[in-house]
N, C-alpha and C positions, 0 to 999 in steps of 0.2 A: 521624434519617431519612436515606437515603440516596438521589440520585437514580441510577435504572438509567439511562434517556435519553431523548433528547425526539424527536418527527418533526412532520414538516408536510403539511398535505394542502394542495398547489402548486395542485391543480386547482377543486377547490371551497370550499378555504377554511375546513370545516366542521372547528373547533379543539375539542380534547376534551384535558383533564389528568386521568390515569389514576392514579386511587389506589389501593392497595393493605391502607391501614392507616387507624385511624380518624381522626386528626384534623382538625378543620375546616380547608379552606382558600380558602375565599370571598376571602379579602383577598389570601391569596396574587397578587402580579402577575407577568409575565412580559415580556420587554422583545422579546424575538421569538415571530415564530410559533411554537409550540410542540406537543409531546404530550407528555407525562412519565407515567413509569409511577413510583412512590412505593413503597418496602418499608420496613415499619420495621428497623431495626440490630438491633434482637434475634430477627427471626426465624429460627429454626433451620431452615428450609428452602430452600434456594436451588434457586429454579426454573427450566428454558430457557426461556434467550431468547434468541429467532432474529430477525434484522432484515437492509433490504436494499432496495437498490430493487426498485421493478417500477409496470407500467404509470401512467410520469409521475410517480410519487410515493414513499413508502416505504413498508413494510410492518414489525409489527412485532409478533411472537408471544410471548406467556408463557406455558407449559406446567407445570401443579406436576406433579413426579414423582410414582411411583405405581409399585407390585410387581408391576401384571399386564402391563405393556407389555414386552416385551424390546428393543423398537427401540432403536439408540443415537442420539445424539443427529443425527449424521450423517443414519441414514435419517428421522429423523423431518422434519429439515431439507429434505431430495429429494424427501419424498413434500410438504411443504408448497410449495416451488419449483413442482413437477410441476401441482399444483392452477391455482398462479399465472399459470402458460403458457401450459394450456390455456385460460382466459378471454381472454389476450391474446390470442392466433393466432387465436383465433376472432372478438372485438368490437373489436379496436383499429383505430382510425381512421389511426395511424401506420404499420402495417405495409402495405404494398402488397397483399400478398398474402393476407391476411385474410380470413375468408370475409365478413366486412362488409365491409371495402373491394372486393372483387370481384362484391358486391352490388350497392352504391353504383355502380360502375361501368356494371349492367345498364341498358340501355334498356327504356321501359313495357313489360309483361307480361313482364319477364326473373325468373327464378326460380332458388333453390338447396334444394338437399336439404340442414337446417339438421343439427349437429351436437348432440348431445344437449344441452351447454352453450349454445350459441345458441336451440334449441327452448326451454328452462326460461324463459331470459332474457326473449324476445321473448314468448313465451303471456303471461308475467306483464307485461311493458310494455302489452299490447294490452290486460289488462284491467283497470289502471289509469288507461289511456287512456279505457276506457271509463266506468269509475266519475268518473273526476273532469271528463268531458265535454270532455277533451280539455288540461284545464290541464298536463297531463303528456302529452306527445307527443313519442315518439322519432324522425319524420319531420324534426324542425328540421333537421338537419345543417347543411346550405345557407343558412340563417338565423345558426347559431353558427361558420361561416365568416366569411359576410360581415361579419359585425362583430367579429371577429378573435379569438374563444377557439377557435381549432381551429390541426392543423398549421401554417396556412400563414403565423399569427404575429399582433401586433398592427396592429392598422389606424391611419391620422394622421387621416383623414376622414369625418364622417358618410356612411353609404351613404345612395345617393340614395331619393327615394318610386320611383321606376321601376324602381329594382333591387330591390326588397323584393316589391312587386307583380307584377315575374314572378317571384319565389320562390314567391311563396300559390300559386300553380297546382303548384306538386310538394309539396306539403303536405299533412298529414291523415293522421292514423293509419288512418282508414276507406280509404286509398287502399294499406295493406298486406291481403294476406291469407294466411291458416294451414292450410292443410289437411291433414293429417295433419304430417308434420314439414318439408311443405313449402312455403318462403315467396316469396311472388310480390309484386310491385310493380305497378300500374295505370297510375303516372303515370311519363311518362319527365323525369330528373333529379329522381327523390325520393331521397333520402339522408338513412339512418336513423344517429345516432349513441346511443350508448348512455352516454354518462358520467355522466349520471343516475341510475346502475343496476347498472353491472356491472362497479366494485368493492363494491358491497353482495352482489353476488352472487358474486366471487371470494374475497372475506371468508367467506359461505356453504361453499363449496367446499373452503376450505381448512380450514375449521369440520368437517366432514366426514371429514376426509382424517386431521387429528388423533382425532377417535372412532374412526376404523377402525384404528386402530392401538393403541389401548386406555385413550387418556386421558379422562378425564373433568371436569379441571378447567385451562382454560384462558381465555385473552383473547387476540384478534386483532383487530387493527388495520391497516386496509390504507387510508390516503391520509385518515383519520379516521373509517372506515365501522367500528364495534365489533360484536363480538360476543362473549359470555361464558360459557362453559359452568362449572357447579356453583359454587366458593369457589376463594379466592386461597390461598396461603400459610398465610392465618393462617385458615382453615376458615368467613372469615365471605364475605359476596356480593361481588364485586368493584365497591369505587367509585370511578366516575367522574364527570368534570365538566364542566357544561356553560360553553363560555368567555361571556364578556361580549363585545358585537356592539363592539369597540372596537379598533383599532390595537394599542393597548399590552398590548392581553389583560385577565386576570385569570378567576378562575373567577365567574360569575354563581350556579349551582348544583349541588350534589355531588349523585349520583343512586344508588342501589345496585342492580346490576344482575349478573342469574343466571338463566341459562336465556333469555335474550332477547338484541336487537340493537339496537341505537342510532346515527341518523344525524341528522346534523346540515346545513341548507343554508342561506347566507347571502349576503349581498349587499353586504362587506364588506371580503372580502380580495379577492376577483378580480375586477377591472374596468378598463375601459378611460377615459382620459379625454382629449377631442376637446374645443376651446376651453374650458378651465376647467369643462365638464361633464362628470360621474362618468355612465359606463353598466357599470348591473351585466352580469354573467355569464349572468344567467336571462334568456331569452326568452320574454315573451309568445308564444304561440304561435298563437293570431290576429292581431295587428297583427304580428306578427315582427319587435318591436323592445323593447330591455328593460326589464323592469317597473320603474316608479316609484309606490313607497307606502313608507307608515313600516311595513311591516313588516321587522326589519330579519336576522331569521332562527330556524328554525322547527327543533326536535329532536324526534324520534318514535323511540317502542320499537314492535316489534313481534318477533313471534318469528323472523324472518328478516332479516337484512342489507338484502337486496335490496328488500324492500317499504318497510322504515324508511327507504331512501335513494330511490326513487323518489316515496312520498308527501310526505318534508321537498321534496323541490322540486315535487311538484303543490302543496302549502301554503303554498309562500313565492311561486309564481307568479299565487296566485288572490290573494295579498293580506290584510290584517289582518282585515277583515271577512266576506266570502265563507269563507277560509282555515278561521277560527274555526267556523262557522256549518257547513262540511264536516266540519271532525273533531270537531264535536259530534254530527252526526247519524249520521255510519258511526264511532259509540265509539273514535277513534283519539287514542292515546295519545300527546298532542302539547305543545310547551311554547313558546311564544310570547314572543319577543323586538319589541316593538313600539315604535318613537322618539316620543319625545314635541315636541310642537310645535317645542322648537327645536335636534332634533336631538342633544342631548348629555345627555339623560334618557330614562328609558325605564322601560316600564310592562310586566307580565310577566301576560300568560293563562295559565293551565294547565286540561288536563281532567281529569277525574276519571278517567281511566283511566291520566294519568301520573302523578297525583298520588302513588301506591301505592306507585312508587318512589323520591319524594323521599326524602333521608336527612335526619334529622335536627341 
């Protein structure tokens, strides 16, 4: 076997080893953060692969060739790029001029006529906001500022109870509204970030961008948000792995995955730590301050990017019990990484709707 190469998802942490051929690799370890795409040495097919940064992370595409596409490799590359920009220009928190950052900047009742990629985005946060009662809410911004996962960098100090409490008054997804593609604010200093969501939804996009152009079996990888359309190389479902909730890696579960999307959120790589205490990434988004439970990170398929990467963090935010208890009752296709009392064991839920695709 051979490796193609590996990436990291810098922002959420959420680690996946991309297989391509069958052999188990549960034990396999990895001494850094990692993603690997895996081909076996005898396959007669070599596929594009395109890779590269983009929004904070890397991206990275496997395309099998195919006789009805003409595109060269080049355009297929620009039209994937193209895909990538427009999520950026539209949701990124880092560019100034963003139509989210120029959002964020409005005072209560300020409004934009959203962009069809902002519209898709936002309809679908509002109504997982609503399904999960708010455990997923793209209003935090100011919350994942103040405790230092946004631009302006890592924090030394606990924010105060005072600063947190006039945060909760620009809070609440109920305090955004939609009307036809356009989005208005109620409260002034609400600030919606989206990193939750829309590289599952530029993963989408460029999911997209690839079939218009005539492929039909690829994998895309953007900051570890997957998605997989038909068979690999070797004509069988492509597998992937879900890593183990640990520093040094290692694959916990190989998954085979076709026609679907895979995200992963945990509370493991990215955090902050203030007098010898660990604050995860996730915000509670009631107390607006970051959750503590043994759940230590949560993988979901669904048929779209964007929903598997907004749900993995409404179910890592509600916690092991609640979490469970949710994507049992809305059949969501979930796999549960939960620590055991003393933190260095761990105990694995699954439902029956992910179970379908464990590999054997």
């Amino acid at each position: 076997m051979r490796l193609i190469s590996f990436k990291q998802n810098s922002e959420l942490g959420s680690l996946f080893l991309y297989l391509q051929s069958k052999p188990a690799a549960r034990n396999v370890m990895i001494a850094f953060l990692a993603l690997m795409v895996l081909s076996s040495c005898s396959n007669p097919i070599e596929p594009i692969v395109l890779s590269g940064p983009t929004m904070g992370t890397q991206y990275r595409v496997t395309v099998v060739r195919n006789a009805t596409s003409a595109e060269t490799d080049e355009q297929l590359h620009a039209a994937i790029k193209q895909a990538m920009e427009l999520v950026n220009q539209s949701m990124s928190t880092y560019i100034p001029d963003s139509e989210l950052s120029l959002f964020n900047k409005m005072p209560a009742g300020g409004s934009i006529v959203m962009s069809p990629q902002l519209f898709n985005v936002m309809q679908e946060a509002v109504e997982i906001s609503e399904l999960s009662s708010g455990a997923f809410d793209t209003t935090i911004g100011k919350a994942i500022r103040l405790w230092g996962f946004s631009e302006d960098g890592r924090i030394t100090e606990k924010p105060s109870t005072q600063l947190i409490e006039e945060i909760k008054q620009s809070v609440g997804y109920e305090k955004l509204t939609i009307e036809g593609t356009t989005l208005t604010k109620s409260a002034s200093g609400l600030e919606v970030n989206l990193s939750a969501i829309a590289k599952g939804y530029a993963v989408d996009l460029v999911a997209e961008a690839i079939e218009g152009l005539g492929y039909t079996n690829f994998l895309v990888n953007i900051g570890g948000e997957l998605r997989a359309s038909g068979t690999n190389t070797e004509r069988v479902p492509w597998r992937v792995g879900v890593e183990r909730p640990h520093l040094l890696g290692g694959i916990e579960q190989v998954v085979e995955l076709r026609d679907r999307a895979i995200a992963t959120s945990g509370d493991y790589r990215n955090f902050i730590e203030i007098d010898g205490k660990r604050y995860s990434h996730t915000i509670d988004s009631k107390s607006l301050t970051p959750v503590f439970h043994r759940l230590a990170s949560v993988s979901v398929l669904a048929d779209r990017a964007s929903t598997a990467d907004a749900l993995a963090t409404a179910l890592l935010a509600m916690g092991e019990q609640r979490g469970v208890e949710f994507a049992l009752k809305n059949d969501i296709a979930a796999y549960f990484i939960i620590r055991d009392d003393n933190e260095e064991n761990y105990k694995v839920t699954v439902t029956d709707a992910f179970k379908v695709n464990l590999a054997e």
